[in-house]
C-alpha positions in Angstrom: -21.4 -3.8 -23.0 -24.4 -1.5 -22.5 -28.0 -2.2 -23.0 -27.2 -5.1 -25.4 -24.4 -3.2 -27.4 -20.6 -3.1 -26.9 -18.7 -0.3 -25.7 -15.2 1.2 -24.7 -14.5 3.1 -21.9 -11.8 5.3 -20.6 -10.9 6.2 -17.2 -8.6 5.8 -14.0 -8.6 4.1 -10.5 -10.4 6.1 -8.2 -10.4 5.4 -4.0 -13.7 3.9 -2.6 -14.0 4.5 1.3 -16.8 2.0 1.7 -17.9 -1.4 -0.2 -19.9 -0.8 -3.3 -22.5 -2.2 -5.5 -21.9 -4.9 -8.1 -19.5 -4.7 -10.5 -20.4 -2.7 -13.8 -22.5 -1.0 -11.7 -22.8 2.8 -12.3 -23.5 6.1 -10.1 -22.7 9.7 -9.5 -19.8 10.6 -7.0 -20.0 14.1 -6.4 -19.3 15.8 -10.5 -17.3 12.5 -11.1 -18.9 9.4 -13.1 -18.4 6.1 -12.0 -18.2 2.4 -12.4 -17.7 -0.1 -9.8 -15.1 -2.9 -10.9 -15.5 -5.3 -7.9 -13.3 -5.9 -4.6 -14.1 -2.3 -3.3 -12.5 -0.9 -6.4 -14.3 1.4 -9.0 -12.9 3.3 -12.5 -14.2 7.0 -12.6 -15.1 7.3 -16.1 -13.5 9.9 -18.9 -15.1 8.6 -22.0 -17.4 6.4 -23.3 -17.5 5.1 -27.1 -20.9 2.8 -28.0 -20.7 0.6 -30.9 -21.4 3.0 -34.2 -20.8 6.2 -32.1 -17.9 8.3 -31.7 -16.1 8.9 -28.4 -18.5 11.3 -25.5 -17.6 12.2 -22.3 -18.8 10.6 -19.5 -21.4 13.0 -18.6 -22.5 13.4 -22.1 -22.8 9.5 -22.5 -24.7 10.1 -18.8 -26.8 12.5 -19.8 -27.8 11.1 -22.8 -28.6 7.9 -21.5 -30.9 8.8 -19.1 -29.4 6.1 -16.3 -32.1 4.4 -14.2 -30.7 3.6 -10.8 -28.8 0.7 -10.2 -27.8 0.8 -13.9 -24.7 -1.1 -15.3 -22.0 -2.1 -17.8 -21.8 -5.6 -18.5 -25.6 -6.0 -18.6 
C-alpha cells in the first residue's frame, strides 16, 4: 500500500553496500528508484500501478507523488 491505497510494484534485487532504512522505505540511488525490503536488501523499482490507475514508471509514480523524505510503502 501507499498513502492508504493499494498498489503493485515491479522491480528487481538490487546490492546495498551499507544497512538501510526500514522496510517499505523509499529514496533515490543515483537515477535508480528504490525500496528497502528489510535485512540489508532493497527492490529498485520499474513500475508502480495505484489502485484505479494504470501502470507508471517509477519516476513518473516519483514525480508525481511528490515523496516527502523518509517516505514508504506499507504505510
Amino acid at each position: 500500500s501507499f498513502r492508504g491505497r493499494s498498489c503493485r510494484v515491479w522491480g528487481r534485487p538490487v546490492e546495498v553496500e551499507q544497512p538501510i532504512a526500514e522496510p517499505g522505505t523509499v529514496w533515490w540511488r543515483g537515477a535508480e528508484f528504490q525500496a528497502a525490503c528489510g535485512e540489508n536488501t532493497a527492490l529498485g523499482l520499474d513500475f508502480v500501478q495505484l489502485e484505479g490507475h494504470k501502470r507508471v514508471t517509477a519516476r513518473e509514480f516519483a514525480n508525481g507523488a511528490r515523496l516527502a523524505p523518509g517516505e514508504r510503502f506499507g504505510s
